[in-house]
BAMARLO-601127 format. One record per residue (C-alpha): residue in three letters; x, y, z. Coordinates in pm, whole numbers, padded with zeros to 5 digits, always signed. Example, Ala and Ser with C-alpha at 12.3 -4.5 7.8 and 13.67 -1.06 7.14 Angstrom:
// residues 2
ALA+01230-00450+00780/SER+01367-00106+00714/
This chain:
// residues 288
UNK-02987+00694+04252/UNK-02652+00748+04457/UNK-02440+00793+04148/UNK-02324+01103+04010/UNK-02040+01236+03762/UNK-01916+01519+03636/UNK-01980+01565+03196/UNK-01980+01829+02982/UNK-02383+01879+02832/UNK-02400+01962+02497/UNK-02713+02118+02344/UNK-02686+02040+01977/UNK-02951+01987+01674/UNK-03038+01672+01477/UNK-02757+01700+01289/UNK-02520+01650+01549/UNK-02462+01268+01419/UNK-02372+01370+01069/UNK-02120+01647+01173/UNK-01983+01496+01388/UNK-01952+01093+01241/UNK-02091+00984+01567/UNK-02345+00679+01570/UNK-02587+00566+01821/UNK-02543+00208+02024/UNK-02833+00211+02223/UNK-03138+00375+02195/UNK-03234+00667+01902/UNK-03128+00985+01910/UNK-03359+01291+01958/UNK-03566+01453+01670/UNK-03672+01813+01543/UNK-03998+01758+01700/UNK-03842+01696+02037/UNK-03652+02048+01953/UNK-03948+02260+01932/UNK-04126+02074+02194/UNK-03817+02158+02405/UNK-03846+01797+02541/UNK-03599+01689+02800/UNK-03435+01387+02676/UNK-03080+01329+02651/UNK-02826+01090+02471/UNK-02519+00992+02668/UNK-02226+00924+02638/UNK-02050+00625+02685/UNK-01828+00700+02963/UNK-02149+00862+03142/UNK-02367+00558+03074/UNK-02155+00281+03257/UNK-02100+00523+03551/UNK-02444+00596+03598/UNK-02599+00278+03464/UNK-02320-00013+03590/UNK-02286-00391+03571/UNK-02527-00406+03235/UNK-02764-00195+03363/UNK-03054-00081+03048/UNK-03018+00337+03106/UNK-03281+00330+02816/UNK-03590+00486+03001/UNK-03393+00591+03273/UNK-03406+00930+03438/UNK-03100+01137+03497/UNK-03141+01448+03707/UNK-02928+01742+03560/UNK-02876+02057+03735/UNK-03215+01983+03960/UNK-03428+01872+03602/UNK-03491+01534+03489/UNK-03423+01430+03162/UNK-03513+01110+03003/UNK-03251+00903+02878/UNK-03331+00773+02530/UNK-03018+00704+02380/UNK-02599+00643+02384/UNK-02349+00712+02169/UNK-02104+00439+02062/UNK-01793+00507+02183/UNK-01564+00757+02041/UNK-01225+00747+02300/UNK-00978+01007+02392/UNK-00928+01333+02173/UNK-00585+01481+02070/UNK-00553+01657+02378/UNK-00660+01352+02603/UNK-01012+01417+02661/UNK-01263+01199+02722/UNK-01510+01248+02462/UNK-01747+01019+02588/UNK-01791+01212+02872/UNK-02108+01382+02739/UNK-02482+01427+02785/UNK-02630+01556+02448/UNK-02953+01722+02420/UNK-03192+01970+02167/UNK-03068+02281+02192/UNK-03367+02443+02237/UNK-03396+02191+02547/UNK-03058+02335+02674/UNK-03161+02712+02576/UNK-03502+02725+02746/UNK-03428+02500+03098/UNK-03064+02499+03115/UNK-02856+02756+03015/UNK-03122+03022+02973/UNK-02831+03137+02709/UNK-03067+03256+02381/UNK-02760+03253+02132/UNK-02621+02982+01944/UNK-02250+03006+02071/UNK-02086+02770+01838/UNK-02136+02611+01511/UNK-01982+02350+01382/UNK-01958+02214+00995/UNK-01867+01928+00801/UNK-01809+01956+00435/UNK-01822+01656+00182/UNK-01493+01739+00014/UNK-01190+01770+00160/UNK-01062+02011-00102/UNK-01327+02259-00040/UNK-01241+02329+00338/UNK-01060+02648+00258/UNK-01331+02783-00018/UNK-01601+02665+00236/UNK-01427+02894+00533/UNK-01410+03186+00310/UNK-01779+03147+00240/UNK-01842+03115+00606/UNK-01645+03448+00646/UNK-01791+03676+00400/UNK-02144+03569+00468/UNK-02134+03624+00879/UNK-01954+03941+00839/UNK-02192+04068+00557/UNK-02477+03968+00827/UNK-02341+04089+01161/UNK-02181+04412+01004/UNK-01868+04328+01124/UNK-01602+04055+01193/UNK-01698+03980+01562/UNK-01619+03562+01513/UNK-01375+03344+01509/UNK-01330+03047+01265/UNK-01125+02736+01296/UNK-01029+02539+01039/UNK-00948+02171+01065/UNK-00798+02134+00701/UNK-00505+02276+00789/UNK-00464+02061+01084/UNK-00581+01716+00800/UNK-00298+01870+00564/UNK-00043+01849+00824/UNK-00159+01485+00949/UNK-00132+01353+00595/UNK+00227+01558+00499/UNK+00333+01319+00855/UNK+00177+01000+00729/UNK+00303+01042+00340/UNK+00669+01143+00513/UNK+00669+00803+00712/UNK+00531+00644+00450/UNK+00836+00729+00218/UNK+01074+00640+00528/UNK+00900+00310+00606/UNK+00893+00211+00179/UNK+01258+00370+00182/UNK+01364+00103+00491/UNK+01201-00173+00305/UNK+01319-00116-00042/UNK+01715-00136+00089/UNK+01648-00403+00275/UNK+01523-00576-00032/UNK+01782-00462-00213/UNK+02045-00619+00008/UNK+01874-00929+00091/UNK+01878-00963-00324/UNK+02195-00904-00341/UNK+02284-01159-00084/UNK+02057-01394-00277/UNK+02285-01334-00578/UNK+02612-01333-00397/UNK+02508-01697-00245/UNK+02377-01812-00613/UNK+02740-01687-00751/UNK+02919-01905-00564/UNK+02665-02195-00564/UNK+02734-02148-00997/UNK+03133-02151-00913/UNK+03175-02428-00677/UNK+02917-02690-00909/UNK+03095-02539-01230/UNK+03162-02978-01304/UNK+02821-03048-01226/UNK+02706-02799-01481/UNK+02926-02908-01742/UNK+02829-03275-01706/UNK+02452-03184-01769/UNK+02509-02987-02068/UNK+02728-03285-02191/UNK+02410-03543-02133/UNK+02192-03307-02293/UNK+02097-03045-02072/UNK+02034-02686-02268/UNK+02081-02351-02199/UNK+01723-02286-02093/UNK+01730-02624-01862/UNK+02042-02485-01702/UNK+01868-02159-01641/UNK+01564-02275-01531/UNK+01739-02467-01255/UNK+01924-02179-01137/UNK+01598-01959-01140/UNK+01415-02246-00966/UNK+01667-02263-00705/UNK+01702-01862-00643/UNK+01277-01881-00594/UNK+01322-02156-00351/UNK+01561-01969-00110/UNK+01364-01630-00145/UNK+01056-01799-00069/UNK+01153-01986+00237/UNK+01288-01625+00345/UNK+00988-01475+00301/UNK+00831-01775+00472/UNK+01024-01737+00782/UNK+00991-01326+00741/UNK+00590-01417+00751/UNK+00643-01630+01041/UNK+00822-01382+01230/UNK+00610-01114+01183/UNK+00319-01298+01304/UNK+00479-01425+01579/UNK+00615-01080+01710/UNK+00302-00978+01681/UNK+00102-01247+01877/UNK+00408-01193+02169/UNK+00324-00780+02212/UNK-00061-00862+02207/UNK+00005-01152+02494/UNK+00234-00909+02700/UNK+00141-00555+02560/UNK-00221-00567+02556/UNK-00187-00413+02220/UNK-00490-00527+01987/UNK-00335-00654+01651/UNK-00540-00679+01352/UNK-00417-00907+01127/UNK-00468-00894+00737/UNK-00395-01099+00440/UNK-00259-00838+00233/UNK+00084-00770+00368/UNK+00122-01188+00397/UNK+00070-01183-00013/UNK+00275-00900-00059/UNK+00545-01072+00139/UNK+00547-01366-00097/UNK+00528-01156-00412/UNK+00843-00955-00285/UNK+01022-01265-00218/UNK+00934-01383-00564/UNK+01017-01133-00732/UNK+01366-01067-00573/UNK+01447-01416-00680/UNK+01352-01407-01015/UNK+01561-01064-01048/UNK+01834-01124-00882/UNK+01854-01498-00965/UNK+01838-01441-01304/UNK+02216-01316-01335/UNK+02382-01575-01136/UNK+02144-01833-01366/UNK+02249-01688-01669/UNK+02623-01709-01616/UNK+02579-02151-01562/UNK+02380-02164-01839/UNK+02660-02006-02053/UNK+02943-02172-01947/UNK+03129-02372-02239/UNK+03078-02744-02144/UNK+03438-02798-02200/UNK+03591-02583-01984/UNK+03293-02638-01715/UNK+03394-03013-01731/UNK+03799-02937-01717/UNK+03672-02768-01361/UNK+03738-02931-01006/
């Protein structure tokens, strides 16, 4: 119709999906008989679809007219968003590459190839294989190759490095919120030193006194991790009201929250619990 746009065309084989992890939302994609056939149908993109085919429009059926040929439209991609360098991926008409070869282009030479392999560790062993078998075939090294992995290595050397700062961050703050828990435990013991010694004096033991002491560190922790949860999910609810930003919430992190609180209160509770239950009732009840 009266709608046009500017997209990169891609002439590409069957296996386009698999290399490159990219599903279909509408439609199908092409097939190898549509490749021999050098049919003219084409798979959009995203971006490409909702300019051409607006407001809900079905571009399934469609034709698009492409450099004065009209192509069928019989399928788009989900979409995929912007690359590392900003590009708008979905800003692409695929089609067989024989298609592109024959009525296109007129270009009789594969110009690029891309591959996926299965196993990250074999990226390097894969590109030497690559190597030695196009140079063996062309007679000499007239190619260039390049390789992702090293690119994956560096992305997961960043992630592991902010990992270790991020669990580094958390594990002092622990750290000093236990030993805050302790401090305030310490002087809780000190300033009910009386109230101690009269329970061991009506029969309290040390385990009773302990357990207390414990129960009491647990209880603090947990209503810090409470309001820590709390927090948290209420930051987060605030930046996606006024950011925009989509938030996915998970129940993980809220369990691990707990857990951490529990556990600093059992450890560092456990010293602060240990010095009431072995105070001698006789001095504990001389105490004011």
């Amino acid at each position: 119709k009266d709608k046009d746009i500017r997209a990169q065309v891609i002439g590409t084989s069957t296996a386009f999906q698999q290399v490159r992890n990219w599903n279909i939302a509408e439609g199908t994609f092409f097939e190898e008989q549509d490749e021999r056939e050098y049919a003219p149908v084409a798979v959009l993109g995203r971006t490409v679809a909702d300019t051409l085919f607006p407001d809900g429009e079905n571009p399934l059926g469609e034709y698009i007219l492409m450099d004065n040929l009209n192509f069928k439209v019989i399928g788009v991609l989900e979409r995929k968003g912007a690359s590392a360098n900003g590009q708008d991926q979905d800003e692409v008409v695929v089609i067989p590459y024989m298609t592109n070869q024959l009525r296109v282009t007129g270009q009789r030479f594969v110009s690029r190839a891309q591959v996926a392999v299965h196993d990250v560790k074999q990226i390097t062993q894969t590109e030497i294989d690559i190597t030695n078998l196009l140079a063996e075939r062309h007679g000499q090294v007239d190619f260039r190759i390049f390789n992702m992995g090293a690119m994956l290595d560096s992305r997961v050397e960043q992630e592991k490095t902010m990992t270790i700062l991020l669990g580094s961050i958390a594990a002092i703050s622990l750290l000093v919120g236990g030993i805050g828990v302790m401090n305030i435990m310490l002087v809780n013991v000190t300033e009910r030193t009386r109230e101690i010694g009269i329970r061991m004096a009506t029969g309290a033991r040390t385990k009773n006194i302990m357990q207390q002491f414990l129960i009491e560190a647990l209880v603090v922790s947990l209503i810090g991790g409470l309001l820590g949860v709390v927090f948290g999910i209420g930051t987060a609810a605030l930046v996606k009201v006024f950011a925009g930003m989509p938030i996915a919430y998970s129940l993980f992190p809220v369990v691990l929250a707990f857990g951490s609180a529990f556990a600093i209160g059992l450890i560092f509770g456990w010293l602060p619990a240990r010095k009431a239950a072995m105070l001698d009732p006789v001095v504990a009840l001389q105490s004011e």
